[in-house]
C-alpha positions as a LaTeX table, in Angstrom:
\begin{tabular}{lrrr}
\hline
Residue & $x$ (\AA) & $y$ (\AA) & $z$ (\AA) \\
\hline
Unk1 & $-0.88$ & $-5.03$ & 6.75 \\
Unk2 & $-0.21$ & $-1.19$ & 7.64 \\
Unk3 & $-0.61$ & 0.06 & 3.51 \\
Unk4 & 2.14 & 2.52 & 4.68 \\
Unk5 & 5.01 & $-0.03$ & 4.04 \\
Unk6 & 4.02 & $-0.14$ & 0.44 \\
Unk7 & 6.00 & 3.30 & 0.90 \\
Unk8 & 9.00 & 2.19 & 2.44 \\
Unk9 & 11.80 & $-0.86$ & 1.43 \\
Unk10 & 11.53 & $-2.72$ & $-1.01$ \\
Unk11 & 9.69 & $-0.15$ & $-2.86$ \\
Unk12 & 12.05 & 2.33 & $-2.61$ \\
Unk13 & 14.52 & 0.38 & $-3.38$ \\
Unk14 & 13.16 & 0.40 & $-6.84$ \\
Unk15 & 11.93 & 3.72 & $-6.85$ \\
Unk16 & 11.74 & 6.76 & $-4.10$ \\
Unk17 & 8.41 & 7.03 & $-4.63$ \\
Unk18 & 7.56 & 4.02 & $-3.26$ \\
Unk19 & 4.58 & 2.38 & $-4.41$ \\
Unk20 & 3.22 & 5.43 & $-6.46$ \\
Unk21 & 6.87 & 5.02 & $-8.60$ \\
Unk22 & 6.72 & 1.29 & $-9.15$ \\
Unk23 & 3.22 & 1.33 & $-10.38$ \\
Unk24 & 0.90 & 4.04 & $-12.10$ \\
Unk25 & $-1.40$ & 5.82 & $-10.08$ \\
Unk26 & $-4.62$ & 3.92 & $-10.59$ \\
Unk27 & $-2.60$ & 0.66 & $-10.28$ \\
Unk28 & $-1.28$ & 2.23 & $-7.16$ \\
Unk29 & $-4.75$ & 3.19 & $-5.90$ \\
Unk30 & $-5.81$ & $-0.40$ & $-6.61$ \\
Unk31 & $-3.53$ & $-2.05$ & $-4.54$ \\
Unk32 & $-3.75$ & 0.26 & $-1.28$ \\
Unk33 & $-7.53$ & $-0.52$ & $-1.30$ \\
Unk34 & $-7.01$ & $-4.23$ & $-2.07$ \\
Unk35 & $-4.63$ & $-4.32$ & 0.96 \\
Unk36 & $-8.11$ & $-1.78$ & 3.30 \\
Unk37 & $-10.28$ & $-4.28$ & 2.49 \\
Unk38 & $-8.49$ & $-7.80$ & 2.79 \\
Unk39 & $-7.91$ & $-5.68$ & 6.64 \\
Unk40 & $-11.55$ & $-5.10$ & 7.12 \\
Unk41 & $-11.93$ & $-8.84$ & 6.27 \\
Unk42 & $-9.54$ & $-9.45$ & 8.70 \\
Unk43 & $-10.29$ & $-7.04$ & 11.43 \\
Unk44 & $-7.07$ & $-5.73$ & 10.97 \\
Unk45 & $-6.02$ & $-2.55$ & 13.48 \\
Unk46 & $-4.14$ & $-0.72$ & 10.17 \\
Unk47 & $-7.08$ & $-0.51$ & 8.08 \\
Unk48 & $-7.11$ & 3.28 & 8.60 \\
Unk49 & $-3.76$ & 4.14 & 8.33 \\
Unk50 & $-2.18$ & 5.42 & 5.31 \\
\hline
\end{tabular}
């Protein structure tokens, strides 16, 4: 998963911040490397993006 969507609909939809405005910023930070590593796991192409 490209960690870049956590920035676009349905997070915005609750808040135009995205991600960083639905959650605090640690919790935010949490979740975007959650999302890198299950990618490196997965050998997925998005794992640098975002």
């Amino acid at each position: 998963m490209n960690p870049g969507l956590l920035y676009e609909s349905p997070f915005t939809d609750i808040h135009y911040e995205g991600l960083d405005g639905v959650f605090n910023e640690e919790d935010a930070d949490q979740i975007v490397s959650l999302v890198r590593s299950f990618n490196e796991t997965v050998d997925d192409p998005f794992r640098t993006v975002a």
